[in-house]
C-alpha positions as CSV (number, residue, x, y, z in Angstrom):
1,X,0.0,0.0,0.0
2,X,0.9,3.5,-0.9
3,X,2.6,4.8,2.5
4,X,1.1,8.3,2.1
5,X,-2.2,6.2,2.4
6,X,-1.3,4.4,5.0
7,X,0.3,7.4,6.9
8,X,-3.6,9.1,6.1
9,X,-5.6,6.1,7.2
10,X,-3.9,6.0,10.4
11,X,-4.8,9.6,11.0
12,X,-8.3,9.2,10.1
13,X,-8.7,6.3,12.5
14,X,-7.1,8.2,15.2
15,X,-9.4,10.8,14.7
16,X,-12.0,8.6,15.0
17,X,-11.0,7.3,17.8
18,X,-10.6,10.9,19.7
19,X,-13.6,12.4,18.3
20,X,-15.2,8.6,20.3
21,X,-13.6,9.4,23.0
22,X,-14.3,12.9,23.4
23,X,-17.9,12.6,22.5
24,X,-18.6,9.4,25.3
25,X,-16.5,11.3,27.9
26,X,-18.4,14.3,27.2
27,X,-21.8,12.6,26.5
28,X,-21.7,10.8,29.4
29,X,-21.2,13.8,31.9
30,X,-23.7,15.8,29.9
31,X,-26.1,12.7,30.2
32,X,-25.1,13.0,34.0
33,X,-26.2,16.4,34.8
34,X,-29.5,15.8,33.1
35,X,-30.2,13.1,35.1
36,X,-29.5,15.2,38.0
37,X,-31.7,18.1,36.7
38,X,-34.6,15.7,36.7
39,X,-37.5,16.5,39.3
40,X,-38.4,12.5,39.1
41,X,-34.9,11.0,38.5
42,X,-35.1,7.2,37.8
43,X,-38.7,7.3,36.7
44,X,-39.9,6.2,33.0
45,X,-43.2,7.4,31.5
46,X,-43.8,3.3,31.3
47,X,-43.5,3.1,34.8
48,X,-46.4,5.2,35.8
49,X,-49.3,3.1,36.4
50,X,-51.8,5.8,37.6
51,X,-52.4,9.5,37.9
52,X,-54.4,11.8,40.1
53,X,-54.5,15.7,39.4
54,X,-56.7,18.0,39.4
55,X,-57.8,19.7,36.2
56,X,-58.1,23.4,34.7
57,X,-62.0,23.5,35.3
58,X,-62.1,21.7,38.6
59,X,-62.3,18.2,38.8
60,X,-60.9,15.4,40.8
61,X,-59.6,13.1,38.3
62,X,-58.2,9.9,38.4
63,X,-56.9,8.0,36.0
64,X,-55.4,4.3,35.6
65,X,-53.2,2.8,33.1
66,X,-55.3,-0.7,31.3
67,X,-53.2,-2.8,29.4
68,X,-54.1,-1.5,26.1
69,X,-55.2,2.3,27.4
70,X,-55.5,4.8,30.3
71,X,-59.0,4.8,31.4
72,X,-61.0,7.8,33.4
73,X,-61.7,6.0,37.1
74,X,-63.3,9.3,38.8
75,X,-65.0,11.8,38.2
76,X,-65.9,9.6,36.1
77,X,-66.2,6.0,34.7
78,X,-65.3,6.5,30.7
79,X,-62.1,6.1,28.3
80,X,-59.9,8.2,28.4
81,X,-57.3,10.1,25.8
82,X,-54.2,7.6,25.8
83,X,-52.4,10.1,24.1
84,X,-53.0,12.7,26.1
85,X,-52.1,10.7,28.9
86,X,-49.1,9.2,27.5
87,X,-47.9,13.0,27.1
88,X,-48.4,13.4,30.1
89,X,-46.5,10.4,31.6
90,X,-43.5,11.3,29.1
91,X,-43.6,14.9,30.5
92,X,-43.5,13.8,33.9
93,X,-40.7,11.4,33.4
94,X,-39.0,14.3,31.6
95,X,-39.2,17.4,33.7
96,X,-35.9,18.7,34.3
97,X,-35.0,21.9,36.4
98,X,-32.8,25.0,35.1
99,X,-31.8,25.4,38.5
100,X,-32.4,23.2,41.8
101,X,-32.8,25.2,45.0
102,X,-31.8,23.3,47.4
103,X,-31.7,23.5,51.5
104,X,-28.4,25.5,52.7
105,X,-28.9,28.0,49.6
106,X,-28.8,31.2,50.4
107,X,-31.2,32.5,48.2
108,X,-33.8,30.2,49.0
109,X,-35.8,29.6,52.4
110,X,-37.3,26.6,51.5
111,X,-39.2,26.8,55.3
112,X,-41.2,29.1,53.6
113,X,-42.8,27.1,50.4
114,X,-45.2,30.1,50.4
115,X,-43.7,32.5,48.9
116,X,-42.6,30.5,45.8
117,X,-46.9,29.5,46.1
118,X,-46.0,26.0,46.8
119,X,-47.7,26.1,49.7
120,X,-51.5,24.3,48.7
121,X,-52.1,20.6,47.9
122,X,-50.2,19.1,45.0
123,X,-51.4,19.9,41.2
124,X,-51.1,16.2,40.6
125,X,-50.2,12.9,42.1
126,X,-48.9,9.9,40.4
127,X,-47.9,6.4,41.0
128,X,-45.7,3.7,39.8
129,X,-45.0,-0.1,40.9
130,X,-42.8,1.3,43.2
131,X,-44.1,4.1,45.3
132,X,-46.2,7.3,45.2
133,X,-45.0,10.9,44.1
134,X,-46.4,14.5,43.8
135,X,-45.9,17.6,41.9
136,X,-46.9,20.7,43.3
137,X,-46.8,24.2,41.1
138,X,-46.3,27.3,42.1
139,X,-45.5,31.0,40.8
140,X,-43.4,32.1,38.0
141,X,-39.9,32.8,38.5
142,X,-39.3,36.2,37.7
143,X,-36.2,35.8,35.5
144,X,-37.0,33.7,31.9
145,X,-39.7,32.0,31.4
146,X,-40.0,29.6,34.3
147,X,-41.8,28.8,37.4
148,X,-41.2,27.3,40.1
149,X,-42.1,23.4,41.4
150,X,-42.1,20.8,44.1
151,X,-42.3,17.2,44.6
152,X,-43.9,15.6,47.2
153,X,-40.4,15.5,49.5
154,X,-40.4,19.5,49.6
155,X,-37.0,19.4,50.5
156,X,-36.3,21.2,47.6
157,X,-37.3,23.9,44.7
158,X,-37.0,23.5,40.8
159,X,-37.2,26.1,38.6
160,X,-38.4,24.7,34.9
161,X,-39.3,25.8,31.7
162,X,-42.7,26.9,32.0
163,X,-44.0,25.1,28.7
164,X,-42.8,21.5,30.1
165,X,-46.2,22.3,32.5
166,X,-48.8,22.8,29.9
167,X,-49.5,18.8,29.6
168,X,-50.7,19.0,32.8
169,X,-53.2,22.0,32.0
170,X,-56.2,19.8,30.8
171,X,-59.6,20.4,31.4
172,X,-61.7,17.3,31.9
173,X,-63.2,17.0,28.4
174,X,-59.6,17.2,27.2
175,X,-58.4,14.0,29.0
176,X,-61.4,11.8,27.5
177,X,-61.4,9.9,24.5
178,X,-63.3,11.2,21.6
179,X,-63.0,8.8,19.2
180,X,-66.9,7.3,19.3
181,X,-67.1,4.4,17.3
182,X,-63.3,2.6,17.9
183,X,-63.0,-0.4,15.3
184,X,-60.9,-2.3,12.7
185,X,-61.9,-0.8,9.4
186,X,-61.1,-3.9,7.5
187,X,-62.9,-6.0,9.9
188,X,-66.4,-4.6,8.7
189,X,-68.2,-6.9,6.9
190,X,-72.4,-5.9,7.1
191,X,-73.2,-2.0,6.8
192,X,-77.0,-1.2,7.5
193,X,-77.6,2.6,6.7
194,X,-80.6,4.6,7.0
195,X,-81.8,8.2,6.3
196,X,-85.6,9.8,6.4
197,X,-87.0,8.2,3.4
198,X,-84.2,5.4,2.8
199,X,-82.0,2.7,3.8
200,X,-79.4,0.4,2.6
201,X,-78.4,-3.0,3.5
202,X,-74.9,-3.7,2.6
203,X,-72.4,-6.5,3.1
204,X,-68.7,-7.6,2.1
205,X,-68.7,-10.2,-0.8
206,X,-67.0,-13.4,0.5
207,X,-65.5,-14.6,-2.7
208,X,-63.9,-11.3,-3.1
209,X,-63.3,-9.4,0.4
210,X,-62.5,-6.0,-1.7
211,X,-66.2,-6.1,-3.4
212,X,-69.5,-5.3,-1.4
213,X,-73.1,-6.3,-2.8
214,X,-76.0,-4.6,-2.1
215,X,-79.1,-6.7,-0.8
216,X,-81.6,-4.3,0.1
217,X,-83.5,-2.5,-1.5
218,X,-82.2,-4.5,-4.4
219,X,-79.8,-7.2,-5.2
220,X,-76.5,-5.5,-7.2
221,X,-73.1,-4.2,-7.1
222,X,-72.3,-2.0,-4.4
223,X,-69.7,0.7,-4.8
224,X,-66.4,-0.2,-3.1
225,X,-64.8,3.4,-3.3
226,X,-68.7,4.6,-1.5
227,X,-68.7,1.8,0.8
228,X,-64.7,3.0,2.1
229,X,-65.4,6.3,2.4
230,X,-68.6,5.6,4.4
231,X,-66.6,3.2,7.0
232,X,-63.7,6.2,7.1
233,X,-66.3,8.6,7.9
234,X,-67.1,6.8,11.0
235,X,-64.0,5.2,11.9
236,X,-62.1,9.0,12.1
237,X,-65.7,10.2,14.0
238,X,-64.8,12.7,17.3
239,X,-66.7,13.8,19.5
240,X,-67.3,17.5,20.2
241,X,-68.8,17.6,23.3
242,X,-69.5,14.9,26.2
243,X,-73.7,14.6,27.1
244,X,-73.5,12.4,30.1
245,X,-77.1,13.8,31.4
246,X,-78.5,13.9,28.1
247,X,-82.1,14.9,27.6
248,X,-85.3,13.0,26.8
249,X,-84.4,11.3,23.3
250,X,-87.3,12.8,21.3
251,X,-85.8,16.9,22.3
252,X,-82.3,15.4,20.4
253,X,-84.1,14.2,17.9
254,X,-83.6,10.2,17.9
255,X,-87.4,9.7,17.2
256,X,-87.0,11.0,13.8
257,X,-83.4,10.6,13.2
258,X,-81.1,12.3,10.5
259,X,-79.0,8.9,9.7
260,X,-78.7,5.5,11.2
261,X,-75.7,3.3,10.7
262,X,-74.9,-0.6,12.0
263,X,-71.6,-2.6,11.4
264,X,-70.9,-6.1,11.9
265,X,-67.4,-7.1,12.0
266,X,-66.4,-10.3,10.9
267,X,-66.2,-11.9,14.4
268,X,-69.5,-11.4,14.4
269,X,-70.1,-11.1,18.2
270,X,-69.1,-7.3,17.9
271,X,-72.1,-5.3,16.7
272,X,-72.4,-1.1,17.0
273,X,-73.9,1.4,15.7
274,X,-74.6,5.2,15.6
275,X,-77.7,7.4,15.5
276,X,-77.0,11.3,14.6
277,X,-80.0,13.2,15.7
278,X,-81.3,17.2,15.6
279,X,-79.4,19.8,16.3
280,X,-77.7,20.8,19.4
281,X,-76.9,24.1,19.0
282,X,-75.0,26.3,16.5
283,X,-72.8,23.7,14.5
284,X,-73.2,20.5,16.2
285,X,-76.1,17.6,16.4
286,X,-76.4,15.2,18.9
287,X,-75.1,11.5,18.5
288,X,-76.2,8.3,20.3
289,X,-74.0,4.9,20.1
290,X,-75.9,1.3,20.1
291,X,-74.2,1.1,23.7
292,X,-76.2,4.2,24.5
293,X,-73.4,6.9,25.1
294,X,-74.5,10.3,23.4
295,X,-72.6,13.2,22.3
296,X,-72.2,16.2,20.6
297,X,-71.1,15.9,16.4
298,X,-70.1,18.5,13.9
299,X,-73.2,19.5,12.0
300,X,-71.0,19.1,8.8
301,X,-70.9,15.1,9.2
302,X,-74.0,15.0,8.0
303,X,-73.1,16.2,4.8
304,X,-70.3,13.8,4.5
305,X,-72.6,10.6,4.5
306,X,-74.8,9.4,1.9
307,X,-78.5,9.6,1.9
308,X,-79.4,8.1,-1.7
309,X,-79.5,4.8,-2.7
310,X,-77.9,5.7,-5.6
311,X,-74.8,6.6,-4.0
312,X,-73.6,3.1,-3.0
313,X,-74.0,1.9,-6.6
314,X,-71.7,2.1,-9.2
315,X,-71.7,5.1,-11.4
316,X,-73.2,3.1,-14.1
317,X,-75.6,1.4,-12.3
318,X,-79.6,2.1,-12.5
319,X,-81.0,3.9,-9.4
320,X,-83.2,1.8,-7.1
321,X,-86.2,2.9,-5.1
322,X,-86.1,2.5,-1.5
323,X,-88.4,1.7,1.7
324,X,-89.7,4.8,3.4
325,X,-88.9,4.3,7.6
326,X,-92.4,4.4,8.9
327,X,-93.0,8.1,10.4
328,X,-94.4,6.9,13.7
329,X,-92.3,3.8,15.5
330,X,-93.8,2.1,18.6
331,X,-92.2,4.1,21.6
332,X,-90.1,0.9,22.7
333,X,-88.5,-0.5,19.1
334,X,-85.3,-1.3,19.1
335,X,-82.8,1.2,18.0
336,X,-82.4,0.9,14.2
337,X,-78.9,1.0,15.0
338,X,-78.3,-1.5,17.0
339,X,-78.3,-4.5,14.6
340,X,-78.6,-7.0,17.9
């Protein structure tokens, strides 16, 4: 070999082998003083198994972690946001002070929590497998953009970024889970739809799992592209608002309702369904599941879903004529979306 490549390859590798050094040495003591920064050193968002706080409008809330999701316990008994709650857990595991005030500093008497307004009850408790913390918030520092926190031990004062605190600025509607209707899209293999004046009954072909037929009001084709865009409609459904002391059904508009869907999946033990009813104010309707949960929709949804028979055929197809809903149900029928 060429020594002048040799003599080049040597320098490169000790380089390397500096530049390694340096940056582990380095890394290492910089990964060091983070740790130390930490307000909950040790802990792991996975490690936090439930969480107590209260929230920005007043409630008690506490929440435990499933083994799929988090799940509202009080005030409440509901779903809640996992990733909400997963934020949260990573910005817990991940609060790290600018500065530590700690017992013995001059600057800080840290007999007198008060006057950093740390002095209440914690903003939020949490737990893990192996023991129980708090967070307490107080004021703002008055230099930067910081303010001041606790844990549980008090023994001493963190000052951190200010914005590392918004995750744990939720009101209660903000920690529960919107989605309404939570299922596997490609599971779905019987649709029933209905609108004033119409319905369709649809299901999956089972030579062909990418084709749907039609069977009522007619025997045909259905559209597939229709018959997607329908299932997406529901599958990406939120919820505006929570009704959990909803009205008497007929003043949200269930007795006469603006659409009615069913699914089936293809275990065939799962069966849902959604009723969207009259409106509930400027821009929303209300929405009742199968399982009976109601809820506040966007008024546009409505506009998103189809209300013609036409529109689950094929663009070539002939338009079929459908069954009219009768305009006065018995009082106790079962809810047309609730295929069970």
């Amino acid at each position: 070999m060429n020594p002048r490549v040799t003599l080049l390859l040597a320098a490169l590798v000790a380089a390397l082998g500096a530049f390694t050094w340096y940056y582990e040495t380095r890394g290492a003591a910089a990964r060091e003083q983070a740790a130390l920064r930490r307000v909950f050193p040790g802990i792991e968002a996975g490690d936090i198994v439930s969480l107590s706080l209260q929230t920005e409008d007043g409630a008690a809330v506490r929440i435990v972690r499933g083994a799929r999701s988090w799940r509202l316990m009080e005030p409440l008994a509901a779903e809640a946001d996992s990733a909400s709650l997963d934020g949260m857990a990573e910005a817990l595991a991940g609060l790290s002070a600018e500065r530590i005030l700690s017992p013995g500093d001059p600057e800080v008497p840290l007999e007198a929590l008060s006057s950093y307004g740390l002095g209440a009850e914690p903003r939020l408790r949490f737990q893990t497998k192996g023991g129980s913390y708090e967070l307490h918030i107080g004021d703002a520092a008055p230099a930067g953009r910081n303010t001041y926190v606790t844990d549980g031990a008090a023994n001493r004062v963190y000052v951190v970024p200010t914005y590392g605190l918004n995750a744990f600025r939720r009101n209660l509607d903000e920690l529960r889970e919107r989605r309404i209707l939570d299922f596997d899209r490609a599971a779905v293999v019987w649709i029933r739809a209905g609108w004033p004046g119409g319905q369709v009954e649809i299901a999956r072909d089972e030579q062909d799992p990418e084709e749907w037929r039609l069977i009522q009001p007619q025997e045909a084709e259905a559209d597939p592209g229709a018959i997607s865009e329908l299932i997406e409609v529901f599958w990406e459904l939120r919820a505006e608002a929570f009704v959990d002391s909803p009205p008497p059904a007929a003043q949200m508009g269930f007795d006469f309702p603006a659409f009615q869907v069913a699914f089936r999946l293809a275990s065939g033990d799962e069966n849902f369904g959604l009723t969207v009813g009259g409106a509930a104010g400027p821009g929303r309707r209300y929405a009742r599941t199968a399982a009976g949960r109601h809820f506040q929709i966007a008024d546009y949804v409505l506009d998103d879903l189809p209300r013609e028979v036409s529109a689950y055929l094929p663009s070539n197809a002939p338009a079929a004529e459908a069954p009219e809903f009768p305009e006065d149900p018995a009082p106790d029928a079962a809810d047309p979306a609730d295929p069970g």
